[in-house]
C-alpha positions in Angstrom: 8.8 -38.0 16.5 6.9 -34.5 15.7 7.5 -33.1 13.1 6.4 -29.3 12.3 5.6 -27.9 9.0 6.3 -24.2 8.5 3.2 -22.9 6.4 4.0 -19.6 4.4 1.3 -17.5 3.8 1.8 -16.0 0.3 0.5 -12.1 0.1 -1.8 -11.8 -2.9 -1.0 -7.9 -4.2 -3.3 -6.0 -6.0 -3.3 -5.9 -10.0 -2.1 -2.6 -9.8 0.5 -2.8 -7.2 3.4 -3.2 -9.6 2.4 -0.7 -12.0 2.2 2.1 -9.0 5.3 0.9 -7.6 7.2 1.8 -10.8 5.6 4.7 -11.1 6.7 5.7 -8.1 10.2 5.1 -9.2 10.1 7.6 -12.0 9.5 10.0 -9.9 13.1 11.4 -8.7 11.5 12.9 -5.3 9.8 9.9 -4.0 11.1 7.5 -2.1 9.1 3.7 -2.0 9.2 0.3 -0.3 7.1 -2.5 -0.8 5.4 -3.5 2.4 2.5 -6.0 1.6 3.9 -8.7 3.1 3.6 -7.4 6.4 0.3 -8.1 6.6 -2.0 -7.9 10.1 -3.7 -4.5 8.2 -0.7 -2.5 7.6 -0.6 -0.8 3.7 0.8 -2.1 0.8 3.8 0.1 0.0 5.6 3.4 1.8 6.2 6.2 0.2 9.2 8.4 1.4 8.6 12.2 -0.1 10.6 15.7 1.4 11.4 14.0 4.6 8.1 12.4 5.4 7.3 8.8 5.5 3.8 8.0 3.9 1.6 4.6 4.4 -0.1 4.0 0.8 -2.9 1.2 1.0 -3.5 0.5 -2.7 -6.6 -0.7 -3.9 -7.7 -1.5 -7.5 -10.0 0.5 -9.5 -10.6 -1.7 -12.0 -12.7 -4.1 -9.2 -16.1 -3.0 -7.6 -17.0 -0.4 -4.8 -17.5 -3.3 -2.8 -14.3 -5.2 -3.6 -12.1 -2.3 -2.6 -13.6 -2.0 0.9 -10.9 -2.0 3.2 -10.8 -5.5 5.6 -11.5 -5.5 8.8 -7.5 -5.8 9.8 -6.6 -2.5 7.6 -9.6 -0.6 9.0 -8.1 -1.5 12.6 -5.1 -0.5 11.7 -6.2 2.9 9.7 -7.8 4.0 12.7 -5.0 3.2 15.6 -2.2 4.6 13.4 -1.3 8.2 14.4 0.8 8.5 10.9 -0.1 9.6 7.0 -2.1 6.6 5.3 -3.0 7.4 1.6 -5.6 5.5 -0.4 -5.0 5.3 -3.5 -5.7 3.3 -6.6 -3.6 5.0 -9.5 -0.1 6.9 -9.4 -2.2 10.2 -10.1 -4.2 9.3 -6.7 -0.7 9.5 -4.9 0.4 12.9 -6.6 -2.5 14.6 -5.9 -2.4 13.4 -2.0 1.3 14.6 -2.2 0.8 18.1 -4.1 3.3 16.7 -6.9 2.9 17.9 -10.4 4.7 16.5 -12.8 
């Protein structure tokens, strides 16, 4: 008898995912989805704002320069994507990228 076991990978987020992903919510133009369980490179959350669909790779700026390198698998996919990818690490990063003042 074989039996197969189903391993499921758990995506770690960020410390600061949650806190940007409410922010987000207070903010009655945007639009966002949580998308780190993707995975394979692609960013952390979407951002939809006046009609346009923005990919938002968050990384922490609490950790080191070297810490919030991108991975190989999100540096692949930054440069084959023909789309809007925003870095940021704080809700302000994501206004400014926008033009949003609040």
């Amino acid at each position: 008898m074989v039996h197969f076991v189903i391993v499921k990978m758990i995506k770690k987020t960020d410390a600061n995912h949650k806190e940007i992903m409410n922010g987000c919510r207070m903010v009655p133009s945007l639009s966002v989805f949580s998308t780190h369980m993707v995975g394979k490179g692609f960013p952390d959350i979407v951002i939809g704002y006046k009609g346009i669909n923005y990919l938002v790779e968050i990384k922490d700026g609490k950790k080191s320069r070297s810490q919030k390198k991108l991975t190989d698998d999100e540096i692949k996919f930054h440069g084959s994507w023909n789309g809007q990818i925003i870095i940021a690490e704080n809700l302000d990063d994501i206004l400014r990228m926008l033009k949003i003042i609040l």
